[in-house]
C-alpha positions in Angstrom: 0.0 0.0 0.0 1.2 3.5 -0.4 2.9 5.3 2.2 2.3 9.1 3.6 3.8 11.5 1.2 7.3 11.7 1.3 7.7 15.5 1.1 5.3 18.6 1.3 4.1 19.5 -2.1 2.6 23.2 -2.5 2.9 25.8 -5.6 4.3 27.9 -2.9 6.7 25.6 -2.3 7.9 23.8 -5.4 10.2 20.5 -5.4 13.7 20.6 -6.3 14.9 17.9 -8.2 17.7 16.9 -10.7 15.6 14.5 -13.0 11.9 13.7 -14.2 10.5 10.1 -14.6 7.2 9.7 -16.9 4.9 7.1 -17.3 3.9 6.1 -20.6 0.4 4.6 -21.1 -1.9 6.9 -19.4 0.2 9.7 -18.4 2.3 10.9 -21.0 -0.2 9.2 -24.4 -3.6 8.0 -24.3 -2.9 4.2 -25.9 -6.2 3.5 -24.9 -8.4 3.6 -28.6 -5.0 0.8 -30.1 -5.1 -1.3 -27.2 -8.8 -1.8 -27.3 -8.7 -1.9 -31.3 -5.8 -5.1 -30.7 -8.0 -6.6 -28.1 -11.0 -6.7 -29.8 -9.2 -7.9 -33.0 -8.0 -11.0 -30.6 -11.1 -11.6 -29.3 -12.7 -11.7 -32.9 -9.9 -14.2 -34.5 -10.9 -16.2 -30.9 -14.6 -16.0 -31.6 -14.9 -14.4 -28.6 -17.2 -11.0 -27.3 -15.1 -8.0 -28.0 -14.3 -6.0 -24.6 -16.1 -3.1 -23.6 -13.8 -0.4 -24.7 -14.3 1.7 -21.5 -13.9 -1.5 -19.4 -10.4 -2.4 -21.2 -8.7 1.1 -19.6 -9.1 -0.4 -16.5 -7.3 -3.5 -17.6 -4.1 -1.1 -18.9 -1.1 -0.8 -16.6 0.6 -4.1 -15.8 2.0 -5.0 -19.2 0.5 -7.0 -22.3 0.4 -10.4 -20.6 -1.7 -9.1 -18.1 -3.6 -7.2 -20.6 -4.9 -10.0 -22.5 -5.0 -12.3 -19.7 -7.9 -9.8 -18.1 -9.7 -9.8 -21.6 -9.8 -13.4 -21.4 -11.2 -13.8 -18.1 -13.3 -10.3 -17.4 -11.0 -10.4 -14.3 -8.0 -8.5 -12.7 -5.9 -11.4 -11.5 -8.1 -14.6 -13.0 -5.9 -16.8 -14.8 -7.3 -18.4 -18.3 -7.0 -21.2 -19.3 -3.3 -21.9 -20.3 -3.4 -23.3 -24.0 -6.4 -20.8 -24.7 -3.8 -17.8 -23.1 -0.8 -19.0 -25.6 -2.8 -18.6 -28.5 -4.1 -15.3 -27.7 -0.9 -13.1 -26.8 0.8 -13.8 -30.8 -2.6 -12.6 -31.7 -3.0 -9.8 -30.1 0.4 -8.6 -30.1 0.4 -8.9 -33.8 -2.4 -6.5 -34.3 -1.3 -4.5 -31.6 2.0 -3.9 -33.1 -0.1 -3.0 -36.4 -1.9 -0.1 -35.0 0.6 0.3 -31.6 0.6 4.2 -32.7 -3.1 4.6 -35.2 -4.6 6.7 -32.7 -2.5 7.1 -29.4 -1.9 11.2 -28.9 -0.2 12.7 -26.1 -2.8 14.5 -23.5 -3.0 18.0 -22.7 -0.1 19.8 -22.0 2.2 16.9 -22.4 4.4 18.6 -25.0 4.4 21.7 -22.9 5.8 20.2 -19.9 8.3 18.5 -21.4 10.0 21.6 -22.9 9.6 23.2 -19.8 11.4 20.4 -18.2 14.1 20.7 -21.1 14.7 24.4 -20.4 15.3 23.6 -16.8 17.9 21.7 -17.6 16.6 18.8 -15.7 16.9 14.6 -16.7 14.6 13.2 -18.4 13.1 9.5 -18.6 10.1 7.6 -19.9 9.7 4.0 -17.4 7.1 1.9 -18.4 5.7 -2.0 -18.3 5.5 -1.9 -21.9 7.4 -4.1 -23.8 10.0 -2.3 -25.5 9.2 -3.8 -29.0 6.1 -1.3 -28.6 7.3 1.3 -26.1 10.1 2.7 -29.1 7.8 2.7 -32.2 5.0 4.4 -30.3 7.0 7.6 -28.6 8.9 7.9 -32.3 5.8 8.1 -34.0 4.2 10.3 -31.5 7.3 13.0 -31.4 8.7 12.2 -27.5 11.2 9.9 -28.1 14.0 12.8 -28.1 12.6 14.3 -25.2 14.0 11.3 -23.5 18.1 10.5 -22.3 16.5 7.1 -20.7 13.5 4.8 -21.8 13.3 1.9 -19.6 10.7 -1.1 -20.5 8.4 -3.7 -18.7 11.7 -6.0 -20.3 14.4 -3.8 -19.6 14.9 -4.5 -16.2 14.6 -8.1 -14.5 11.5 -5.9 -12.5 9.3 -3.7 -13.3 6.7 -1.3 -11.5 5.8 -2.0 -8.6 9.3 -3.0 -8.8 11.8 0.1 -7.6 14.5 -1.4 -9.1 13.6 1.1 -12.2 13.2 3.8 -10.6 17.0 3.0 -8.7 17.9 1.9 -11.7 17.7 5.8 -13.4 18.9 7.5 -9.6 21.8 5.3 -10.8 22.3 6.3 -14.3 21.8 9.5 -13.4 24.2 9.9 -10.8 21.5 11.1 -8.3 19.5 10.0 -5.2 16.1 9.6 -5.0 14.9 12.4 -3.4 16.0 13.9 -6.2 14.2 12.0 -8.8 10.3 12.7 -9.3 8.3 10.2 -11.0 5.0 11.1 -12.4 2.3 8.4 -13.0 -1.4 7.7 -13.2 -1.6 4.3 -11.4 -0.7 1.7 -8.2 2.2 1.0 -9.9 3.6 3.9 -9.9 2.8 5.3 -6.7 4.2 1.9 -4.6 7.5 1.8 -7.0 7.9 5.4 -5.7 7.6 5.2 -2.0 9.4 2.2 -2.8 12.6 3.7 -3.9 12.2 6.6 -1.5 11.4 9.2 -4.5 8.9 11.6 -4.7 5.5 11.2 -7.1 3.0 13.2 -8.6 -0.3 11.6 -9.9 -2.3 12.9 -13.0 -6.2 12.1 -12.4 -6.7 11.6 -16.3 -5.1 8.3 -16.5 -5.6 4.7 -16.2 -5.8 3.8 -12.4 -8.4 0.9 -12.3 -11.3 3.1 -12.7 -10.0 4.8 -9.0 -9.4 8.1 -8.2 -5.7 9.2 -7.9 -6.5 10.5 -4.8 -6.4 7.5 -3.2 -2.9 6.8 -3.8 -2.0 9.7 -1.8 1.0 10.8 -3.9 2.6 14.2 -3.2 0.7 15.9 -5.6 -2.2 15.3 -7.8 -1.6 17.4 -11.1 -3.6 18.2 -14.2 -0.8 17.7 -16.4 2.4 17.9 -17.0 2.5 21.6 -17.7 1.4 22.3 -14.1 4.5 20.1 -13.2 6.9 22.2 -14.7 5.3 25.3 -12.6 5.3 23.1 -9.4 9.2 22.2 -9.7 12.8 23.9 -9.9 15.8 22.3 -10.1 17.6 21.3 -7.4 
């Protein structure tokens, strides 16, 4: 479960930092339309009901496996059936690496922040628990991958989120510690790999948390985007 925030938060009193983490699916793109185009592609080949498309964001955030594996069973943590499971990842991650970047856009004041964050002069790294085969293609086509000195993958790293080895992972590339090191996310997993790790973490509400509010995560800060980031932080 999360901890109590690890620091006061305030646009009074902004955070000092050296470097910026930033989930992917959720926080800095909305995937969501190509993820449910794939799975109901899958589902299709399978003879199977496609998911409901509102229903599926609540399924995004723990990788592809799990992904599918909640299509499957309507579930969060159900396991299918094992031989029925094996022929539905190829599937979907065939059509899924078709359309990986059709209609994923970055939200609102994505771009913004991220040239703010340039400007500062701070670090800057994209960590998510998608597979790298898809996390590359997608922030190329979608103009971030420059913003970015470090991308990290669900496959990069013998963990991932809720994992902190990421996070200590880009403290160590960077040269840093992890107070120093903010990571902003829209889910569990990024909040517990956080307090995890000992860094600080902002939450964006537009995300894909389960269907839950942010709130309840109690991260440092809830923010309406990455712009307000940038206003909310100086480096340290």
């Amino acid at each position: 479960m999360p901890g109590s925030p690890a620091v006061p938060v305030t646009p009074a009193q902004p955070l000092a930092v050296q470097a910026v983490v930033i989930d992917l699916d959720g926080t800095l793109l909305d995937t969501a339309a190509d993820l449910a185009d794939a799975a109901a592609a899958m589902a299709t080949e399978l003879g199977l009901p496609a998911p409901d498309p509102e229903r599926l964001k609540t399924y995004i955030g723990n990788g592809v496996s799990r992904l599918v594996k909640r299509v499957l069973t309507g579930q969060m943590q159900a396991e299918p059936p094992a031989e029925l499971f094996a022929r539905a990842l190829p599937i979907f991650e065939r059509y899924y690496g078709q359309w990986v970047s059709r209609k994923s856009r970055p939200y609102p004041g994505v771009v913004e922040g991220l040239q703010a964050f340039r400007a500062m002069g701070l670090r800057l790294a994209c960590i998510t628990n998608k597979a790298m085969r898809f996390t590359e293609p997608l922030l190329k086509d979608t103009g971030l991958y420059d913003y970015f000195e470090l991308i990290l993958a669900g496959d990069s790293l013998p963990e991932k989120k809720p994992s902190p080895l990421p996070l200590k992972h880009a403290c160590a590339v960077f040269g840093i510690a992890p107070r120093e090191l903010l990571l902003i996310g829209d889910s569990l997993n990024d909040t517990q790999a956080a307090r995890a790790a000992g860094c600080p973490v902002f939450c964006v509400p537009y995300g894909y948390n389960r269907g839950r509010p942010v709130e309840e995560l109690e991260p440092d800060a809830v923010v309406d985007s990455l712009a307000e980031v940038a206003r909310r932080v100086v480096r340290a």
